[in-house]
C-alpha positions in Angstrom: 0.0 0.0 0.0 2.7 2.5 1.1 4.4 1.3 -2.6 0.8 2.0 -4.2 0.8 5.5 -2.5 4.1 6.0 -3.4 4.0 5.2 -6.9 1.0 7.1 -7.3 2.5 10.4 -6.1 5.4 9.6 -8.6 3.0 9.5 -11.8 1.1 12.6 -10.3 4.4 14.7 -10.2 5.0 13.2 -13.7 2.0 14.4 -14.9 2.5 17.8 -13.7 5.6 18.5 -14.9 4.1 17.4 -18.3 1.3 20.3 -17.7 4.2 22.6 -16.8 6.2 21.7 -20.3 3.0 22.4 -21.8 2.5 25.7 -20.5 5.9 26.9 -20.9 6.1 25.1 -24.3 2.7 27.9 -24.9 3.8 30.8 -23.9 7.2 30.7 -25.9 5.2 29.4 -28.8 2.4 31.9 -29.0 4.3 35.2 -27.7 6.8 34.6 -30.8 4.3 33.4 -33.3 4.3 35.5 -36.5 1.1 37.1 -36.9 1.3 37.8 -40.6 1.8 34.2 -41.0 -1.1 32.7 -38.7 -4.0 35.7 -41.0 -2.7 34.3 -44.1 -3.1 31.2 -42.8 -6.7 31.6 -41.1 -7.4 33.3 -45.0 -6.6 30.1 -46.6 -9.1 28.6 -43.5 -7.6 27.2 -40.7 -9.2 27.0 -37.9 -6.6 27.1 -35.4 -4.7 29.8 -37.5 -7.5 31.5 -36.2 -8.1 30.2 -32.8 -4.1 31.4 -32.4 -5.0 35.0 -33.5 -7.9 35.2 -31.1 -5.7 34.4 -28.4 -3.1 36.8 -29.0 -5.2 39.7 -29.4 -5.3 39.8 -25.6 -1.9 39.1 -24.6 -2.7 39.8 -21.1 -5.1 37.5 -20.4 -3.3 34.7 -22.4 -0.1 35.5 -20.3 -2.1 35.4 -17.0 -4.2 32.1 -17.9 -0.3 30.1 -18.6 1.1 31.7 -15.8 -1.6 30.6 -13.3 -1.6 27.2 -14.8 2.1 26.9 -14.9 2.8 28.0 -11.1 -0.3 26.2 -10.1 1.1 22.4 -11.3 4.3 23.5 -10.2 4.0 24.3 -7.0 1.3 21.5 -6.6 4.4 18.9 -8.3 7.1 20.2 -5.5 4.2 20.1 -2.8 3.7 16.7 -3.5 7.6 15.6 -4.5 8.3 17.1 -0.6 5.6 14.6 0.8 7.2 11.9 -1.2 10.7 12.6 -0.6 9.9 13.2 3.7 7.9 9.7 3.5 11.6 7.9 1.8 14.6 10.3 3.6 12.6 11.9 6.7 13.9 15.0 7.6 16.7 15.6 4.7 14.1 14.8 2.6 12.6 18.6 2.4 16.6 19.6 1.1 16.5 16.6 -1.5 13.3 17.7 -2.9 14.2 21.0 -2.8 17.4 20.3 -5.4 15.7 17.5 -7.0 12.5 19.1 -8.4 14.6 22.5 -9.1 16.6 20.9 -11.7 13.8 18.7 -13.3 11.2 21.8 -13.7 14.4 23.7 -15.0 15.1 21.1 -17.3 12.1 19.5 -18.3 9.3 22.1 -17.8 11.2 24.9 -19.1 14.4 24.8 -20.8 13.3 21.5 -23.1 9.8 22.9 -23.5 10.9 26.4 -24.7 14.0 25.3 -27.1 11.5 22.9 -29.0 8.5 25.9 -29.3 11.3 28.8 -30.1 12.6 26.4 -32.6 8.6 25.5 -34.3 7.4 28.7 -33.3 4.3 28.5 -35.5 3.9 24.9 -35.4 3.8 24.4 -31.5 1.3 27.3 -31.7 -1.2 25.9 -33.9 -1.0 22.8 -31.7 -2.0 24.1 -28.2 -4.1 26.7 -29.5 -7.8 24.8 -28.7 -6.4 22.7 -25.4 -5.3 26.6 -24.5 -8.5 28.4 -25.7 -10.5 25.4 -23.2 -8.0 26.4 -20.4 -8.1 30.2 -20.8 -11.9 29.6 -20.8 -12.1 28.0 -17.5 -9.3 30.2 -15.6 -10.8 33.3 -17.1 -13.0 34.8 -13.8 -9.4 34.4 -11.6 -7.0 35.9 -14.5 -9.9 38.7 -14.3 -9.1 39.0 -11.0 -5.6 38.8 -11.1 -5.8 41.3 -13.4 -7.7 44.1 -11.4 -5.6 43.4 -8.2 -1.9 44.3 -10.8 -4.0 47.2 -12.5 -5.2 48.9 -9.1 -1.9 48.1 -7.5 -0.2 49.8 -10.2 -2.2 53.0 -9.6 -1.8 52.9 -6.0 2.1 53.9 -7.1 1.1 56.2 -9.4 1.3 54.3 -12.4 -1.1 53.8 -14.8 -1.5 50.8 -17.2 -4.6 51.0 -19.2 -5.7 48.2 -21.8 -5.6 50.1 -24.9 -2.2 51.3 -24.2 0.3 49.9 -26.5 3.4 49.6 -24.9 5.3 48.6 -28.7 3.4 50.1 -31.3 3.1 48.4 -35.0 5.9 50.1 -36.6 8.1 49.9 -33.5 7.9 46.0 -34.0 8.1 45.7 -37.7 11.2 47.7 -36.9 12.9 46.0 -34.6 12.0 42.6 -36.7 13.8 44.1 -39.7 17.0 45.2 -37.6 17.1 41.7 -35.6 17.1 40.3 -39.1 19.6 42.8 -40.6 21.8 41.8 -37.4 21.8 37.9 -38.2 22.5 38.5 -41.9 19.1 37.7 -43.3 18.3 41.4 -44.5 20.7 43.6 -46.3 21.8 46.8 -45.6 20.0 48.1 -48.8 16.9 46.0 -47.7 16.6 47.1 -44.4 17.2 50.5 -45.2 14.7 50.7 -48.0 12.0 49.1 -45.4 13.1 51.3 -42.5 12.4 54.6 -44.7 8.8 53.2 -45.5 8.2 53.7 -41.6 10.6 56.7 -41.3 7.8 58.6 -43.7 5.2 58.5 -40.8 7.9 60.4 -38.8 9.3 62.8 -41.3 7.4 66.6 -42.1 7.6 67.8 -45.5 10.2 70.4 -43.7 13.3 67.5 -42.8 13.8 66.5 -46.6 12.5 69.5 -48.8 15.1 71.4 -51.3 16.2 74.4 -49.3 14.8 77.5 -50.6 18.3 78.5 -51.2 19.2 76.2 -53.3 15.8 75.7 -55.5 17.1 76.7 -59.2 14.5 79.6 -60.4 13.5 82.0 -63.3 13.0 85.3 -63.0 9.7 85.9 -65.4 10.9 89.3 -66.1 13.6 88.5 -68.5 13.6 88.1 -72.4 12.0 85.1 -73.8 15.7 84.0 -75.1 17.1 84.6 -71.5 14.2 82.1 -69.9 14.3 79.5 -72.3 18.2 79.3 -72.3 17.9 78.7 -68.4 15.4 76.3 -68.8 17.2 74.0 -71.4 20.8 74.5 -69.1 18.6 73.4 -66.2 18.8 69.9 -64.9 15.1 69.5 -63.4 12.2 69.5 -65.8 9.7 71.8 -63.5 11.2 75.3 -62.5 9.1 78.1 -60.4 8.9 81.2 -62.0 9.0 84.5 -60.0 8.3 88.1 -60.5 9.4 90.9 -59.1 11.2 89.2 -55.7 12.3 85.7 -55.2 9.3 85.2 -53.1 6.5 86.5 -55.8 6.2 82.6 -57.4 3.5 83.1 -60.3 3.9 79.7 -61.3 6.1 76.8 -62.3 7.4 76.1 -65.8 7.6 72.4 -67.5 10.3 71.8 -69.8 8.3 70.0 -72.0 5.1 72.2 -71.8 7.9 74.9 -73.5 9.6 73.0 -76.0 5.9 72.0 -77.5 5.2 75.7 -77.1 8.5 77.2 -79.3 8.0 73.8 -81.7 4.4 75.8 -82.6 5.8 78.6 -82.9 8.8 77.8 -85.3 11.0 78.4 -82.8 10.5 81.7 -82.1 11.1 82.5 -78.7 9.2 86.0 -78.6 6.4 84.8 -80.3 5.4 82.9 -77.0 3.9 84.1 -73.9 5.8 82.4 -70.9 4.2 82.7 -67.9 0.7 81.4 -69.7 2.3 78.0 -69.9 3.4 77.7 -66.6 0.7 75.7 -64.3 -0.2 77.4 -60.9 1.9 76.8 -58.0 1.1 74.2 -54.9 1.7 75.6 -51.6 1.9 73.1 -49.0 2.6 73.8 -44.9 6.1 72.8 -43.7 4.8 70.6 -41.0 2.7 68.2 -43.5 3.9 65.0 -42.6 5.6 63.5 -45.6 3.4 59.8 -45.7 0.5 62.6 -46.4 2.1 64.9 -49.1 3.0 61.4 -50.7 -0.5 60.3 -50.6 -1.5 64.1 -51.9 1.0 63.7 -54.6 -0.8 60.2 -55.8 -4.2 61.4 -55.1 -3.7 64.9 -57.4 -1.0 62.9 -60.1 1.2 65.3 -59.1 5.2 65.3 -58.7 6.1 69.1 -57.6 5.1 71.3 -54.4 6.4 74.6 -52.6 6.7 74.6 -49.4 5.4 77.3 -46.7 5.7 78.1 -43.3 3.6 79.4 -41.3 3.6 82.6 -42.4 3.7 82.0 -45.9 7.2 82.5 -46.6 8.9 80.2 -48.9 10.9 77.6 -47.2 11.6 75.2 -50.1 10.3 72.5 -52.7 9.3 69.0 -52.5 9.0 66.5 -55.1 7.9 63.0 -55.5 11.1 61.9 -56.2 12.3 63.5 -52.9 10.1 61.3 -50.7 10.6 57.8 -53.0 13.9 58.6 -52.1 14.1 58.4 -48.8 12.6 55.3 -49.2 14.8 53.7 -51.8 18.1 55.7 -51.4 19.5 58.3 -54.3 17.8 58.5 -57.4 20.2 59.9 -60.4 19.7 59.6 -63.7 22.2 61.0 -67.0 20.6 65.0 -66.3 21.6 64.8 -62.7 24.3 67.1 -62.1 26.6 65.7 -59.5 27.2 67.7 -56.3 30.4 67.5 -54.1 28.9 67.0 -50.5 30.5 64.2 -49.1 33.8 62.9 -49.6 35.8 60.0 -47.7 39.3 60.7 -46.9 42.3 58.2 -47.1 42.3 58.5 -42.8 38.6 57.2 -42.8 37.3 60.5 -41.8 34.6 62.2 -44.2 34.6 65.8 -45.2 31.1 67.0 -45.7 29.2 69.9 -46.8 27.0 71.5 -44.2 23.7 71.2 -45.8 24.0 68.0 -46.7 21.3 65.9 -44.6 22.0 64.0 -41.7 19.8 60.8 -42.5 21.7 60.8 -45.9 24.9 60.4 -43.8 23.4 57.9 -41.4 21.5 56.1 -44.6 25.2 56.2 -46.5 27.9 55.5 -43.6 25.3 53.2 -41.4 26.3 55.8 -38.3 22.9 56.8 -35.6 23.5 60.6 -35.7 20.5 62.1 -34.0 18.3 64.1 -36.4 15.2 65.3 -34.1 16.4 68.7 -33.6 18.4 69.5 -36.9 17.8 68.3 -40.9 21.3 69.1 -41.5 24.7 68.2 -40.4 25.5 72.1 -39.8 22.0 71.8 -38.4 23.3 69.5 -35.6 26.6 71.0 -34.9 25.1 74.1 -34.4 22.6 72.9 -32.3 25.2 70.6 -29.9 27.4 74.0 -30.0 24.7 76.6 -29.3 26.7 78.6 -31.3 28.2 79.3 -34.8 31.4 77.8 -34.2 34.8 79.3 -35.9 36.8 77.6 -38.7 39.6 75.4 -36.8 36.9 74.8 -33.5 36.3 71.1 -32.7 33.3 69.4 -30.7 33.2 66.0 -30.1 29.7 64.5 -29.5 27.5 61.4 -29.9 30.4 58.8 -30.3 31.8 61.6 -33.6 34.4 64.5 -33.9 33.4 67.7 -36.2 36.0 69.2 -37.1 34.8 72.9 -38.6 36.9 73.1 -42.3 34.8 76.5 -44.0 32.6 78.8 -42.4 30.2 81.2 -45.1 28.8 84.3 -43.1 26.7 82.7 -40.6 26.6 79.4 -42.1 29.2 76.1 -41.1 29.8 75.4 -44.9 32.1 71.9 -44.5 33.0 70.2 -42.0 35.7 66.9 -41.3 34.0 64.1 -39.4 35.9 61.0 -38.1 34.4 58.6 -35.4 35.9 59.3 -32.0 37.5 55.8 -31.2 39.2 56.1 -34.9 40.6 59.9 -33.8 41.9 58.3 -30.8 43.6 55.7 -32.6 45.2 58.2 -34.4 46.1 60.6 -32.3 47.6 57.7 -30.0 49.6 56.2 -33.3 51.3 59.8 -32.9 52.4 59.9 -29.7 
């Protein structure tokens, strides 16, 4: 009999570390199951595809249902492996359960269980979704309750945790599944960078990659005919704003082609045309649009060219279509581009660079995390770390870089020498 009751405590314990791999084997499985994979695969109909979704739409009940089951079999398992263990060793038999059923719930119910459902992620999923769902079911008015208790002892300190709040939003986990791939080798740097700047654009305002106003090429609609169509043709961009009077005056923007089917209809005679009728009425957008809506505005309207405006209506710059695509899919050049010296890498690894050249270009083209929240440009930044317009020969050394100031225009940093601060170090240590 004391063999029977014995033996019978043995298979309990066995079958509660089996519940306790299950459980663990669960939560691994479910919290890392792909999401996009288990919707296609409840589109193509299965059921537990879709039992698996359900689940995981409230992560905080499916947590608390596993983890009451999981502490409940295993506190139950080491209740009964004490009794057992007193009943064979007496006293000493408390310390030998103790290290006994620490190393076989370590093992077995957790280790074990959680390799295997890391490592079949979707497949252990689908297969304890509906034993799960049943579970969840029953423990659902104590995970309730478990759940009030956390929530109102949370706000007792002050903190508040609400069920709508998010704590990683959609982007922020599409993100960090792109980098995690990038990291082990699966993604590309051209990949991840081209799916990083599809969720950059939700970030981005019209104002953080628009051509600065200084640097927009424009016509001055009071010249002769000759004078604005040689411009146009020694142009590299197609669309040019036209402006009368003052730089600011834009009375609209001139197409390339829309001029060259003008002067073919006249026999190419330049003063028999009248310019500023061919030119289509300017778009004025805000500064603060953010740039996943002007992209949308530029598809919805079919077209590629806007000026942008502050607040007060002053000219701040253009944006194009092209602009946004590529933030998205790097620099776009084609055979009319005219290529501009901003950044060039020096023979000592550092880079000199122009001050208006952007600092997501830098951090798209070199792979470095310069900070560009509070400046567009590299100037931008260095000014901003400074607080000052810093003198030719001045360096500052900040966010892992040193910036060397090379040429300073009036009030503007105009190039700068940047070298990562461990590779200066190297070098200046090399010297010594």
């Amino acid at each position: 009999m004391v063999s029977l009751g014995l033996g019978a405590i043995l298979a309990a314990i066995l079958l509660l570390l089996i519940f306790s791999a299950f459980f663990s084997g669960s939560e691994t499985a479910l919290t890392a199951a792909s999401r996009a994979r288990m919707h296609r695969l409840s589109e193509e109909g299965s059921k537990k595809a879709r039992i698996v979704l359900q689940l995981t739409d409230d992560r905080e009940r499916l947590i608390g249902a596993i983890l009451l089951g999981n502490n409940l079999v295993n506190i139950l398992a080491s209740a009964l492996a004490t009794s057992l263990f007193l009943a064979l060793f007496g006293d000493a038999g408390v310390v030998y359960a103790t290290l006994v059923m620490t190393a076989v719930v370590l093992i077995f119910s957790e280790v074990a269980p959680k390799t295997f459902a890391i490592t079949n992620t979707d497949r252990v999923a689908l297969a304890v979704s509906q034993p799960l769902r049943l579970i969840i079911s029953i423990f659902a008015p104590v995970t309730a309750a478990v759940q009030f208790i956390v929530r109102h002892t949370f706000r007792i300190f002050g903190l508040n945790v609400d069920d709508t709040q998010q704590v990683l939003s959609a982007h922020e986990e599409l993100r960090g599944a792109i980098n995690l791939h990038h990291h082990e080798g699966s993604v590309v740097k051209i990949d991840r960078d081209m799916l990083g700047g599809i969720l950059d654009l939700r970030d981005l305002e019209v104002s953080d990659i628009m051509v600065h106003r200084k640097n927009i090429a424009m016509i001055d609609a009071g010249q002769p005919n000759s004078e604005i169509i040689a411009q146009a043709i020694a142009s590299p961009h197609t669309r040019i704003p036209l402006w009368r009077d003052e730089p600011e005056n834009i009375i609209g923007v001139l197409h390339a082609r829309d001029l060259l089917r003008a002067l073919a209809g006249a026999n190419w005679q330049p003063d028999a045309i009248d310019i500023p009728k061919l030119a289509f009425k300017p778009w004025f957008v805000p500064d603060t649009t953010p740039a996943q809506d002007q992209l949308n505005a530029f598809l919805k309207q079919k077209s590629h060219f806007a000026l942008v405006v502050d607040e007060y209506g002053v000219l701040m710059g253009l944006i194009t279509l092209e602009d946004i695509l590529e933030e998205i899919v790097g620099d776009i050049s084609d055979e009319h581009d005219v290529e501009v010296a901003g950044v060039r890498v020096q023979p000592d690894g550092s880079v000199v660079v122009n001050g208006s050249v952007p600092i997501r270009d830098l951090n798209r083209a070199f792979d470095w995390s310069l900070p560009d929240e509070e400046a567009t440009t590299i100037a931008g930044l260095v000014i901003h770390e400074a607080r000052a317009i810093p003198d030719v020969g001045q360096t500052f050394t900040f966010h892992g870089f040193r910036f060397e100031i090379l040429r300073r225009h009036r009030n503007q940093v105009a190039q700068l020498r940047i070298s990562p601060e461990r590779q200066h170090h190297r070098k200046t240590g090399a010297a010594e």
